[in-house]
C-alpha positions in Angstrom: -20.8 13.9 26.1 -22.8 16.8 24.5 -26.3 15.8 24.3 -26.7 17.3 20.7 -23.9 15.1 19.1 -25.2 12.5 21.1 -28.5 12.7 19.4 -27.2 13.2 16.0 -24.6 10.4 16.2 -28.0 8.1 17.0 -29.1 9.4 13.6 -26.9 7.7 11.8 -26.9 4.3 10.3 -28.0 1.2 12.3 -24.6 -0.1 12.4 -23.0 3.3 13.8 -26.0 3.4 16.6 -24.9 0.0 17.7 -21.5 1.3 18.6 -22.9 4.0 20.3 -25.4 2.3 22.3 -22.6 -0.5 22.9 -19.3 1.4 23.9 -20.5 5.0 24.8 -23.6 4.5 26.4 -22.9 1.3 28.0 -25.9 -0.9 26.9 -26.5 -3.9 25.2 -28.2 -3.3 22.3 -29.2 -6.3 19.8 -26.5 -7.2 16.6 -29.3 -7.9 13.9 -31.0 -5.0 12.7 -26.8 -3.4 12.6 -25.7 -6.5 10.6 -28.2 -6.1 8.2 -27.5 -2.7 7.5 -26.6 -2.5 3.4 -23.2 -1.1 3.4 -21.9 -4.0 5.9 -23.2 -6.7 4.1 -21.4 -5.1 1.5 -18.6 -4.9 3.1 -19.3 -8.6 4.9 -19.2 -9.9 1.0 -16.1 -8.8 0.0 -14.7 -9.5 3.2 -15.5 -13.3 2.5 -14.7 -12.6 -1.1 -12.0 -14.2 -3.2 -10.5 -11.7 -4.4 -9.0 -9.4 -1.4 -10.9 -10.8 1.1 -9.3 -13.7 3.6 -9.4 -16.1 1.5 -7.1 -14.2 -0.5 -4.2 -14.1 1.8 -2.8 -17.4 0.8 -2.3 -16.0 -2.6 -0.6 -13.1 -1.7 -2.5 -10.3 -3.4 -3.8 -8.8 0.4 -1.2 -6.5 1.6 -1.7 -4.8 5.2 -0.8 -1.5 3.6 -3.8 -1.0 1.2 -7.4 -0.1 2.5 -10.3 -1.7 1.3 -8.7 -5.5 2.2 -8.8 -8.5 4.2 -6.7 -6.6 7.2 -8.5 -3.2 7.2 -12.4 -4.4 6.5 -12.0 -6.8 9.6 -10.7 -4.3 11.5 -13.1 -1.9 10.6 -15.9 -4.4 11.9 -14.1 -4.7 15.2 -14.1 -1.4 15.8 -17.7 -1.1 15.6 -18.2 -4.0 18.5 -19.2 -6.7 16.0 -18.1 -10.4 17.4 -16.9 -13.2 14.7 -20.1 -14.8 15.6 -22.7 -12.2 14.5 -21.4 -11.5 11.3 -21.1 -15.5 10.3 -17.3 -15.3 9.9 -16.1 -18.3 12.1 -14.4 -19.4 8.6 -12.6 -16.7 7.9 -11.6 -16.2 11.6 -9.7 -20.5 11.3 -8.4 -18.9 7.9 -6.3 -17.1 9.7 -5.6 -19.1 12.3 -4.1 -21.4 10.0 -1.4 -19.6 9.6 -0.2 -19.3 13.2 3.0 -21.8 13.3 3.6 -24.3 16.1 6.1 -21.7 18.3 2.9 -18.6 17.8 4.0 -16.6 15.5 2.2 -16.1 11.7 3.6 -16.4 8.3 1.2 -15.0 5.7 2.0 -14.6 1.7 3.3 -12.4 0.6 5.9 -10.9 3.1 4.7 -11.6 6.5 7.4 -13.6 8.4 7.3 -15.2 11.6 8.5 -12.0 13.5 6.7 -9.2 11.6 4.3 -8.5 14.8 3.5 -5.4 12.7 1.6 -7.2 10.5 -0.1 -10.2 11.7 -0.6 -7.9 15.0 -3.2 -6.0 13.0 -5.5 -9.2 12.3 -4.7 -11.3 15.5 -5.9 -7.7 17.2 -9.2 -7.8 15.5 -9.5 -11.6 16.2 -9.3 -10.7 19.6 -11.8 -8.0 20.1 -14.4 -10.1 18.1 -14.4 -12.6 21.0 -11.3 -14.7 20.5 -9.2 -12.8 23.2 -9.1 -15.8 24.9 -8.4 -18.5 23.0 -5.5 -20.3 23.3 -3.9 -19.5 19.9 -4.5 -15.7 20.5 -2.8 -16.4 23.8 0.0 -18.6 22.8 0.6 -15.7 20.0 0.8 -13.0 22.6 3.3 -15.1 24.7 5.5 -15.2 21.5 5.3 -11.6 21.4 6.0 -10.7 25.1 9.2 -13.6 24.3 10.4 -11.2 21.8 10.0 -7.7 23.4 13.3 -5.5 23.5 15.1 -4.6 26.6 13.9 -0.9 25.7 10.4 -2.4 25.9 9.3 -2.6 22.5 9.3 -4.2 19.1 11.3 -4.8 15.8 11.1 -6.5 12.8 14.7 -6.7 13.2 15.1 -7.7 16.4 17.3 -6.8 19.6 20.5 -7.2 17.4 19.6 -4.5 15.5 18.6 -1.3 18.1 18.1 -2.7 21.6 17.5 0.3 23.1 14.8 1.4 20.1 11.9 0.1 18.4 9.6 0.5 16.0 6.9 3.1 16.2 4.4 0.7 13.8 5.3 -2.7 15.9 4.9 -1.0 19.1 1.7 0.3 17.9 0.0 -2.5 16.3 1.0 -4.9 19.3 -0.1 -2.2 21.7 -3.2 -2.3 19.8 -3.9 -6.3 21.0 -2.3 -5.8 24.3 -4.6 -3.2 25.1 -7.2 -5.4 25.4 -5.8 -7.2 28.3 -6.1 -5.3 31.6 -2.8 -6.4 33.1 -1.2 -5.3 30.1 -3.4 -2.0 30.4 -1.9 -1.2 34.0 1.1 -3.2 34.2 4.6 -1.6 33.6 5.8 -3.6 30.6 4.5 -2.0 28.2 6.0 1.2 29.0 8.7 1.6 26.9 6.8 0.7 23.6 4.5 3.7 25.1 6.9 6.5 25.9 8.5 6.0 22.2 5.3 6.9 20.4 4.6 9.5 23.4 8.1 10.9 22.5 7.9 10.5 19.0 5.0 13.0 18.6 6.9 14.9 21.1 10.6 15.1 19.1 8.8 15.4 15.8 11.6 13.0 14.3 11.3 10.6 11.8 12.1 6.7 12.7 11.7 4.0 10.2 10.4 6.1 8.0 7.8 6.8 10.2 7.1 11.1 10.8 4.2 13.1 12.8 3.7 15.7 10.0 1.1 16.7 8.0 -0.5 13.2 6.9 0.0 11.8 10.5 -1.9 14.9 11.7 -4.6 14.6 9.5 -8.5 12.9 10.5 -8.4 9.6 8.7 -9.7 6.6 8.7 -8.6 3.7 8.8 -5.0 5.1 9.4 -3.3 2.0 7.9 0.2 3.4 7.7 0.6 5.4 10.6 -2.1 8.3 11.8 -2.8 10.7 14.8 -6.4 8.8 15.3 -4.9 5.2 15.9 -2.2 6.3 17.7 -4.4 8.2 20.3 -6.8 5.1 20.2 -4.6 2.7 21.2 -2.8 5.3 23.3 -6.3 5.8 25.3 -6.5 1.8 26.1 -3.4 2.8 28.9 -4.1 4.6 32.1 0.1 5.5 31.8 -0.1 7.1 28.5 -3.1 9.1 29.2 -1.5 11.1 32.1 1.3 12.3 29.9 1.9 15.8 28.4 2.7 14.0 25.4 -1.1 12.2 25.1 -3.1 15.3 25.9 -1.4 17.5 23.3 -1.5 14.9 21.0 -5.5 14.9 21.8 -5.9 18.5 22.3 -4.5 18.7 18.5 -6.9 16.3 17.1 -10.0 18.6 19.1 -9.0 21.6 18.0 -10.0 20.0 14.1 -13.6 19.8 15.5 -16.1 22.5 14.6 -19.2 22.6 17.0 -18.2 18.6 18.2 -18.7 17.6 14.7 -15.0 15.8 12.8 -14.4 15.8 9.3 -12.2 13.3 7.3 -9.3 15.2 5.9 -8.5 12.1 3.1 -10.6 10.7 0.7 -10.8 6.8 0.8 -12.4 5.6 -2.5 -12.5 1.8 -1.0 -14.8 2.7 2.0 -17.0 4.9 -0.4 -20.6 3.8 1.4 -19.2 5.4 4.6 -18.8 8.7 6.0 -15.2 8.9 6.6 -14.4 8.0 3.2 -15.1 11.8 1.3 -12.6 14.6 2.8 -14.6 17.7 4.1 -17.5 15.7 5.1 -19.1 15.4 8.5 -18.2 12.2 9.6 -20.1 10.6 12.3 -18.0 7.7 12.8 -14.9 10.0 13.3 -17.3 11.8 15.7 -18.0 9.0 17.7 -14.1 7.7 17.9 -12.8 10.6 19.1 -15.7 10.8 21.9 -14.9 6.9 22.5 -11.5 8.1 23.4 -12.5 10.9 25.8 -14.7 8.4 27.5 -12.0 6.0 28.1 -9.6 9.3 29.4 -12.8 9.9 31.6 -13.0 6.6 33.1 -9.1 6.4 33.4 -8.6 9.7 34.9 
């Protein structure tokens, strides 16, 4: 990457260098100094919280739509490379365990059901990148999944019965997001299908579910909780498959051509992630910077 973004990117909070030491240059730096920065334990606290963090779930007030919340701060510390471990958040991490049900699957208040992989797919991703990938549970989850997958090679909240040759662009996404992490599922076939419908989707420009690629999917934001052109090329990225398509690179070439001298700007204010540079629209955003050059790495390394 260009030496001159690299340098400013290392400029940046303590918490933002760790991810760049840790998933673009390779290294190994050490957690502390990065957990101690002010704005995570800020965010640590109300993660922990009563009132929308975790421990809020079982009273049905933490909604995976809504920024700012149990779903999107944990994943939000995944992204940067933390593990459940460095943060102190082995509690919270059997909170949610807990509500993993004998077959795999989750039920959390107030309207996750037992096969709503769109939803309990978000945290049981960010479970697994914080050093849980392995555990049993987070396996037996993902065998529940893969138990459930359409013929077309998907998911749905609604099931085969409903469109078996279809699925839905946010299931396909979010469990692509936790499959991604697997390398089997990374260069295996099966996950093919969910890939080639949110390859075609941005291709067709059509609405499914509700679901469009217009103007607030094409816009820089973070976290895109409903559906965005970032997490869709991120998780896209994790697949040698989707990276070779038409379809990825002009989804990517889009998002570069918002760039002004390597530099990305948030296009959406986000009031609940205020002590972060992604969170005022206009603004140079480092950490926006540093995911989009995370995903030309991995098209780098995949290529």
């Amino acid at each position: 990457m260009d030496k001159k973004i690299l340098d400013w990117l290392l400029e940046g909070p303590a918490w933002l260098k760790y991810a760049v030491k840790l998933q673009l240059l390779d290294e190994q730096p050490a957690v502390t100094t990065a957990v101690q920065d002010k704005s995570i334990q800020k965010l640590l606290a109300r993660l922990k919280g009563s009132q929308v963090g975790v421990h809020a779930l079982k009273a049905g007030t933490v909604r995976y739509t809504e920024t700012g919340k149990a779903y999107w701060d944990l994943f939000f510390l995944a992204d940067i490379g933390f593990k459940i471990n460095d943060l102190g958040l082995e509690g919270e991490a059997e909170e949610i365990l807990r509500y993993q049900s004998h077959e795999g699957t989750f039920t959390i208040p107030p309207n996750v059901k037992d096969n709503y992989y769109c939803m309990s797919g978000i945290l049981v991703s960010s479970l697994a990148k914080m050093g849980y990938g392995d555990d049993p549970r987070i396996k037996k989850y993902i065998y529940a999944a893969m138990s459930e997958q359409m013929s077309g090679g998907g998911w749905d909240c609604y099931g085969e019965k409903f469109n078996p040759e279809g699925s839905c662009p946010m299931d396909d996404l979010n469990m692509l997001m936790l499959l991604g992490q697997y390398v089997h599922y990374q260069q295996g076939p099966v996950m093919s299908g969910a890939l080639d419908l949110l390859l075609k989707h941005w291709e067709r420009e059509e609405h499914l579910y509700g679901f469009g690629v217009g103007k607030r999917f094409r816009a820089m934001e973070y976290p895109a909780v409903k559906y965005g052109i970032l997490r869709v090329l991120d998780v896209l990225s994790l697949f040698p498959y989707a990276i070779k398509t038409r379809a990825f690179r002009t989804m990517l070439d889009h998002v570069h051509g918002k760039g002004t001298d390597g530099r990305y700007y948030s296009e959406i204010d986000n009031t609940a992630y205020a002590d972060f540079d992604f969170a005022k629209a206009g603004q140079a955003s480092r950490w926006l910077t540093f995911l989009v050059n995370r995903m030309d790495k991995r098209v780098e390394d995949l290529s």
